[in-house]
ZADORO-402223 format. One record per atom (N, C-alpha, C): residue number from 0; residue in one letter; atom name; x negated, y negated, z. Coordinates in steps of 0.001 Angstrom, whole numbers. Each point is the difference from the previous one (the first is absolute). Last residue first. Example, Ala and Ser with C-alpha at 12.3 -4.5 7.8 and 13.67 -1.06 7.14 Angstrom:
# residues 2
@pos: 1&code: S&site: N&east: -12850&north: 2250&up: 7080 $
@pos: 1&code: S&site: CA&east: -820&north: -1190&up: 60 $
@pos: 1&code: S&site: C&east: 770&north: -1090&up: 730 $
@pos: 0&code: A&site: N&east: -290&north: 5720&up: -70 $
@pos: 0&code: A&site: CA&east: 890&north: -1190&up: 0 $
@pos: 0&code: A&site: C&east: -900&north: -1200&up: 0 $
END
This chain:
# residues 69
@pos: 68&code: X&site: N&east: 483&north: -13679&up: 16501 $
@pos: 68&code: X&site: CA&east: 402&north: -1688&up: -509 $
@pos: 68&code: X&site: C&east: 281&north: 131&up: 1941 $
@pos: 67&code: X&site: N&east: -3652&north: 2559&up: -3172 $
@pos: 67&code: X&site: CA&east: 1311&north: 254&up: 1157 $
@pos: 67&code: X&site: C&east: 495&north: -1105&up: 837 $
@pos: 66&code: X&site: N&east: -2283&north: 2571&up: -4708 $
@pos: 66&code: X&site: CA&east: -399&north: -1716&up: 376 $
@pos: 66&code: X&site: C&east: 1045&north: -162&up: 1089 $
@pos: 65&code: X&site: N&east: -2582&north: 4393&up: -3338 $
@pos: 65&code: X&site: CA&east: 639&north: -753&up: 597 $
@pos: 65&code: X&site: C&east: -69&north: -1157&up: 788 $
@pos: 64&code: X&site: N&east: -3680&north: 2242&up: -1883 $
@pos: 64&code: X&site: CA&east: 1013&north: -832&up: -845 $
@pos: 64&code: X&site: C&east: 1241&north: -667&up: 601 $
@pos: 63&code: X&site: N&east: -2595&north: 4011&up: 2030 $
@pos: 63&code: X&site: CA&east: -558&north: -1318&up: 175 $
@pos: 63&code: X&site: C&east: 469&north: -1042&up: -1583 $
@pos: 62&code: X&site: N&east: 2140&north: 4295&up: 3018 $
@pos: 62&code: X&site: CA&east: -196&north: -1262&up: -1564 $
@pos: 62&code: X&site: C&east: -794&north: -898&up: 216 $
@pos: 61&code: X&site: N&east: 39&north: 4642&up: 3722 $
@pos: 61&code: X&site: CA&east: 1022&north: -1178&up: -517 $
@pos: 61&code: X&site: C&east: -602&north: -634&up: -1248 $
@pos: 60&code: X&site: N&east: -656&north: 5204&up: 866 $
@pos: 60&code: X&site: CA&east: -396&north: -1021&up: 641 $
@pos: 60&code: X&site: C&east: 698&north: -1880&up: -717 $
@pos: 59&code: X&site: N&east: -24&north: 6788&up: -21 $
@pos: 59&code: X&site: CA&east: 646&north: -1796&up: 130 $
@pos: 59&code: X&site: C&east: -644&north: -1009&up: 630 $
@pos: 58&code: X&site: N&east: -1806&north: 4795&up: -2387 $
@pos: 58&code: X&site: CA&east: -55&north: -506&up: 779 $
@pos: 58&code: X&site: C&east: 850&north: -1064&up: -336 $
@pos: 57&code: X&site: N&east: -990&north: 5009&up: -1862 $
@pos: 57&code: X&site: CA&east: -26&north: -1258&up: -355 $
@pos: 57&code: X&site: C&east: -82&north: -953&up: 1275 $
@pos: 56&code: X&site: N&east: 2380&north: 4797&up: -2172 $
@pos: 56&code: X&site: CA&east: -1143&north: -413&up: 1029 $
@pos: 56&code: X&site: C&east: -246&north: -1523&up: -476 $
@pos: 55&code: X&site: N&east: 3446&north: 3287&up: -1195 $
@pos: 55&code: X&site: CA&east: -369&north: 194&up: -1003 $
@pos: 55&code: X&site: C&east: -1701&north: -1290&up: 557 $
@pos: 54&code: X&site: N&east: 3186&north: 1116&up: 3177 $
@pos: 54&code: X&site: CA&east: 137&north: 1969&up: -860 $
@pos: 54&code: X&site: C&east: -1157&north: -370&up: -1288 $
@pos: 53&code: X&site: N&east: 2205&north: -4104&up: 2382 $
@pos: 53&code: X&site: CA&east: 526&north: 1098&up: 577 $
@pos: 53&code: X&site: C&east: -364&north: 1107&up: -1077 $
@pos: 52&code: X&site: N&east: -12&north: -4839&up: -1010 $
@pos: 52&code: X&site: CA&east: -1351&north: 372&up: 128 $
@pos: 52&code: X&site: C&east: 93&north: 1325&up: 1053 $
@pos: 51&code: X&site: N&east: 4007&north: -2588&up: -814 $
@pos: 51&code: X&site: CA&east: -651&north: 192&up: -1318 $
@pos: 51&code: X&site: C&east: -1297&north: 1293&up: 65 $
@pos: 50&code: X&site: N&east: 2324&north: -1533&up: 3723 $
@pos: 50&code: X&site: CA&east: 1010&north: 1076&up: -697 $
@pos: 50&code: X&site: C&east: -781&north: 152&up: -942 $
@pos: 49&code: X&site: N&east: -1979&north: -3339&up: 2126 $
@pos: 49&code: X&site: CA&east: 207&north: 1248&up: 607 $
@pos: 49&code: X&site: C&east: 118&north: 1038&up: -383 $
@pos: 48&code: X&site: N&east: 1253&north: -4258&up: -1461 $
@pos: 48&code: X&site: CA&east: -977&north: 27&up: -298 $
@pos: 48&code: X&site: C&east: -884&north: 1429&up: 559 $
@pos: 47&code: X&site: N&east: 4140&north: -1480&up: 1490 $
@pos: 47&code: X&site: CA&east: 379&north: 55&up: -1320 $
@pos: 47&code: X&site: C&east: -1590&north: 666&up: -840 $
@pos: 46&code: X&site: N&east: -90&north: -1767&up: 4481 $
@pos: 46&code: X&site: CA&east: 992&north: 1309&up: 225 $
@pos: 46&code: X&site: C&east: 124&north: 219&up: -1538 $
@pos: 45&code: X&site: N&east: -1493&north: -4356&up: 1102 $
@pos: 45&code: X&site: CA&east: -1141&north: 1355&up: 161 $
@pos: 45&code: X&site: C&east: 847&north: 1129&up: 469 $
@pos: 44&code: X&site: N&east: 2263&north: -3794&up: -3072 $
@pos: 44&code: X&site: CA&east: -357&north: 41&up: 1255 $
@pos: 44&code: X&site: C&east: -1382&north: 1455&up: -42 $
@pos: 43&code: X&site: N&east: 1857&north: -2275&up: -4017 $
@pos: 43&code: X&site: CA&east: 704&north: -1040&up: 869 $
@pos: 43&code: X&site: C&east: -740&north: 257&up: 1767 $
@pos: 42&code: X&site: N&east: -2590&north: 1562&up: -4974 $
@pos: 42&code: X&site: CA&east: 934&north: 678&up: 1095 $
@pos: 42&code: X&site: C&east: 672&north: -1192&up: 917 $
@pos: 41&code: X&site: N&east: -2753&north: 199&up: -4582 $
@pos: 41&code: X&site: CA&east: 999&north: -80&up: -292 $
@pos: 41&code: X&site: C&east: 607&north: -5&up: 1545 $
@pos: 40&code: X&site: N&east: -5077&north: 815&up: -1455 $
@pos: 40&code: X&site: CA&east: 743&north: -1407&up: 275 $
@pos: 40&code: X&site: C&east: 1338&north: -260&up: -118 $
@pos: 39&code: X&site: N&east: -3882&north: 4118&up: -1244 $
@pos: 39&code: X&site: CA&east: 1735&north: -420&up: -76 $
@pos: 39&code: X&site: C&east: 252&north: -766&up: 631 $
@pos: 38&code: X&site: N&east: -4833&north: 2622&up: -2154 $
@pos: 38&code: X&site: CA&east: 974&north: -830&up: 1027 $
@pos: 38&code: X&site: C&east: 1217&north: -561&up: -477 $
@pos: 37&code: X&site: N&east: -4995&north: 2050&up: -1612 $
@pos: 37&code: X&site: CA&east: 1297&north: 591&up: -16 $
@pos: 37&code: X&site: C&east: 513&north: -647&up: 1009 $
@pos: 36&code: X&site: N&east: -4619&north: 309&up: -1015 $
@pos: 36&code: X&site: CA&east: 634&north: -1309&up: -789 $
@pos: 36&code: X&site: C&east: 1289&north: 463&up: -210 $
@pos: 35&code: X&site: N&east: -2627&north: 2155&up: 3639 $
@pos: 35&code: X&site: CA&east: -312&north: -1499&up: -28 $
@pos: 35&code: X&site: C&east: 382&north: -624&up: -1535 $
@pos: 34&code: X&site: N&east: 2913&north: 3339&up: 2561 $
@pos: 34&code: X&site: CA&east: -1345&north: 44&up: -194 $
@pos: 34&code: X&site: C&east: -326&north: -1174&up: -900 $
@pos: 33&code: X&site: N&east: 4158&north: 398&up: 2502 $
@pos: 33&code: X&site: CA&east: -77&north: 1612&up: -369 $
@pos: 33&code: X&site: C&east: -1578&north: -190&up: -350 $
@pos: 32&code: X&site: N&east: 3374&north: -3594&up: 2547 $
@pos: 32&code: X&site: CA&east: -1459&north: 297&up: -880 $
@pos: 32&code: X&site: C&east: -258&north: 1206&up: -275 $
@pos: 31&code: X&site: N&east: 4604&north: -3168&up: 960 $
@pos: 31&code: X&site: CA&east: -377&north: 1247&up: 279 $
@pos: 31&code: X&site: C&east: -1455&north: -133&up: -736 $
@pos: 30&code: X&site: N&east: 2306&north: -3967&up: 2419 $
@pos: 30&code: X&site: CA&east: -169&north: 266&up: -1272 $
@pos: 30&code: X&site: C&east: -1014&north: 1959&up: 605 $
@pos: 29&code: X&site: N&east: 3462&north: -5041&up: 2099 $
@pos: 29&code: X&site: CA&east: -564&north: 1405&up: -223 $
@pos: 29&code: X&site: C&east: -717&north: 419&up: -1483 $
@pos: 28&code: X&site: N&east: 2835&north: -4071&up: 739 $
@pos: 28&code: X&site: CA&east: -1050&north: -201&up: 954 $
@pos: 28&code: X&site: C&east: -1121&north: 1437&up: -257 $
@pos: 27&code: X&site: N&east: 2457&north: -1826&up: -4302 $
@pos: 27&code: X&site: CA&east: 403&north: 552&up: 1466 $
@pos: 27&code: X&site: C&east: -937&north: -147&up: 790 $
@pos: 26&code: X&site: N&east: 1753&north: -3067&up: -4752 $
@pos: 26&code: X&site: CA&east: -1303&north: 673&up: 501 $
@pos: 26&code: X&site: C&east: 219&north: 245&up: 1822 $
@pos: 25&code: X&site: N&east: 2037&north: -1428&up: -5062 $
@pos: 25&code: X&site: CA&east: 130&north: 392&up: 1012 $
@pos: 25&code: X&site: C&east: -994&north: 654&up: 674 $
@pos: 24&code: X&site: N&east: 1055&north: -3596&up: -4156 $
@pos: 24&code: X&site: CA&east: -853&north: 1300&up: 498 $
@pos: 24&code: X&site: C&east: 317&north: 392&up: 1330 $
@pos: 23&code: X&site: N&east: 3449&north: -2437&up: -4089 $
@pos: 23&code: X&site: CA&east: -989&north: 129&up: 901 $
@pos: 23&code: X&site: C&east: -636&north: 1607&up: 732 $
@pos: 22&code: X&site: N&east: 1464&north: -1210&up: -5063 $
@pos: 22&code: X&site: CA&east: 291&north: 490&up: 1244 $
@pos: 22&code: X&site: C&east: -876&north: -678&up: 1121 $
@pos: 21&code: X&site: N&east: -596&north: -109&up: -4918 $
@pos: 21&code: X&site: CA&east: 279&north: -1463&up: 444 $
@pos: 21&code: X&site: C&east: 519&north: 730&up: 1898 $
@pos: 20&code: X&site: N&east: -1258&north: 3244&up: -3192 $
@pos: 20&code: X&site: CA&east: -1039&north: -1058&up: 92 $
@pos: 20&code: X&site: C&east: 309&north: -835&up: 969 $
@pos: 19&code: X&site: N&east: 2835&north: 2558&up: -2098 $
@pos: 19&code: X&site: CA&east: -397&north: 854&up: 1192 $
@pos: 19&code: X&site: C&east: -1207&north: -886&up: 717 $
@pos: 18&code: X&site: N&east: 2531&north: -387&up: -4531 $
@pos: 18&code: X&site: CA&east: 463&north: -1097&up: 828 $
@pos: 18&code: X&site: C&east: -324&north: 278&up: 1556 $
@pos: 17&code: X&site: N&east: -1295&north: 2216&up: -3821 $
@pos: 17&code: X&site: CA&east: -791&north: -1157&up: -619 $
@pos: 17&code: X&site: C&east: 518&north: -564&up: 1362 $
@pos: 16&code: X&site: N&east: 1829&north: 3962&up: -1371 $
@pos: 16&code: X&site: CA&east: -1116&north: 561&up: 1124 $
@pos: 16&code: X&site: C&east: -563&north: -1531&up: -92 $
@pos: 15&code: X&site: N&east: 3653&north: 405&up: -3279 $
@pos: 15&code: X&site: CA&east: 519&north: 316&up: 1360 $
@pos: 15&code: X&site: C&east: -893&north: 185&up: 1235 $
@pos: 14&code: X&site: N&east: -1796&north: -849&up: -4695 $
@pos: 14&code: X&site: CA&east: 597&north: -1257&up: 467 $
@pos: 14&code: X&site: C&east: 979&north: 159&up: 1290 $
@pos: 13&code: X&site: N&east: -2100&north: 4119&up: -1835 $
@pos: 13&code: X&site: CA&east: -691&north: -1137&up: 331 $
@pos: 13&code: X&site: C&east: 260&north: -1232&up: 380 $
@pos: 12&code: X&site: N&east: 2813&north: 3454&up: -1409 $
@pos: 12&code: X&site: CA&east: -332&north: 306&up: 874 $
@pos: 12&code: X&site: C&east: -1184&north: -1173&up: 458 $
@pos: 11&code: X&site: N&east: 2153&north: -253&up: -3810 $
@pos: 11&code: X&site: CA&east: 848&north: -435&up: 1421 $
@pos: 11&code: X&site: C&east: -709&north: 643&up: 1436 $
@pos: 10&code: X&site: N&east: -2572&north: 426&up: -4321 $
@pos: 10&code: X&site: CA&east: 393&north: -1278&up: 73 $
@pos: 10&code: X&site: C&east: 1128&north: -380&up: 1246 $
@pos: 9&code: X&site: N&east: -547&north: 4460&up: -1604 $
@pos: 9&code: X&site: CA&east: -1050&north: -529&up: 624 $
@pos: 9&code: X&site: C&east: -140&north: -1409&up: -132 $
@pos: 8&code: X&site: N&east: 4031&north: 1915&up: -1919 $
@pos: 8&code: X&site: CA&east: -67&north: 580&up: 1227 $
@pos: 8&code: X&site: C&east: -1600&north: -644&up: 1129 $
@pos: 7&code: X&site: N&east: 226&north: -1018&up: -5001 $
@pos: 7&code: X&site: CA&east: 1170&north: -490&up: 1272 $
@pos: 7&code: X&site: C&east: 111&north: 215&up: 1671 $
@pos: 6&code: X&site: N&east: -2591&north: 2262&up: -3577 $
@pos: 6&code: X&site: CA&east: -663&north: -1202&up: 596 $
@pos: 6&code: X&site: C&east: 697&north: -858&up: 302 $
@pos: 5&code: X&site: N&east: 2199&north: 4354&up: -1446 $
@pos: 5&code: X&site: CA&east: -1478&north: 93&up: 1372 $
@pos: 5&code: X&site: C&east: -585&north: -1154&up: 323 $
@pos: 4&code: X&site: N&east: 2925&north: -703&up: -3920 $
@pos: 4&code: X&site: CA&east: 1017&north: 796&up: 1751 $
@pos: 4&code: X&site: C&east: -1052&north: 198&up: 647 $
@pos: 3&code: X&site: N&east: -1444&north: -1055&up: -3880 $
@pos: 3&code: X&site: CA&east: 434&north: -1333&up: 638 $
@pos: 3&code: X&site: C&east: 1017&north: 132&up: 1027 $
@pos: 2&code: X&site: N&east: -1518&north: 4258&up: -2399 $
@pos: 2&code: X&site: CA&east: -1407&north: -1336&up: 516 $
@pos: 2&code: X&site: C&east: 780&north: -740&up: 753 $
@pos: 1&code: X&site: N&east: 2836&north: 2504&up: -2286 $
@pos: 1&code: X&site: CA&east: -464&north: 773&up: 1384 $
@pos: 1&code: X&site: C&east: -1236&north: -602&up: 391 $
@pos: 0&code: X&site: N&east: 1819&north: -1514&up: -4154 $
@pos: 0&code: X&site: CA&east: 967&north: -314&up: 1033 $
@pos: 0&code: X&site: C&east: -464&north: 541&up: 1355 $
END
């Protein structure tokens, strides 16, 4: 009985992470570079991106992914 409770449990968890796929991608203008295969592409503005890279070093520079309608 304590099997088919753990592979329950892992069976919902999988079919609950299956539908993360279909999301769209969002993609910010900004992106923090901390070193050359470390980066964050998440920031709306260069003030946000800032805050990030404050104390722990790095550099902002815009997305080249992004697409500025």
């Amino acid at each position: 009985m304590r099997k088919v409770i753990i592979l329950s449990a892992f069976a919902l968890a999988f079919l609950a992470g299956a539908g993360d796929q279909a999301k769209a991608e969002y993609i910010y203008p900004w992106c923090a570079f901390h070193d050359a295969s470390t980066y964050n592409c998440g920031f709306s503005n260069f003030y946000q991106c800032q805050a990030t890279i404050n104390g722990i070093g790095g550099y902002c520079a815009r997305n080249p992914r992004f697409y500025y309608h």
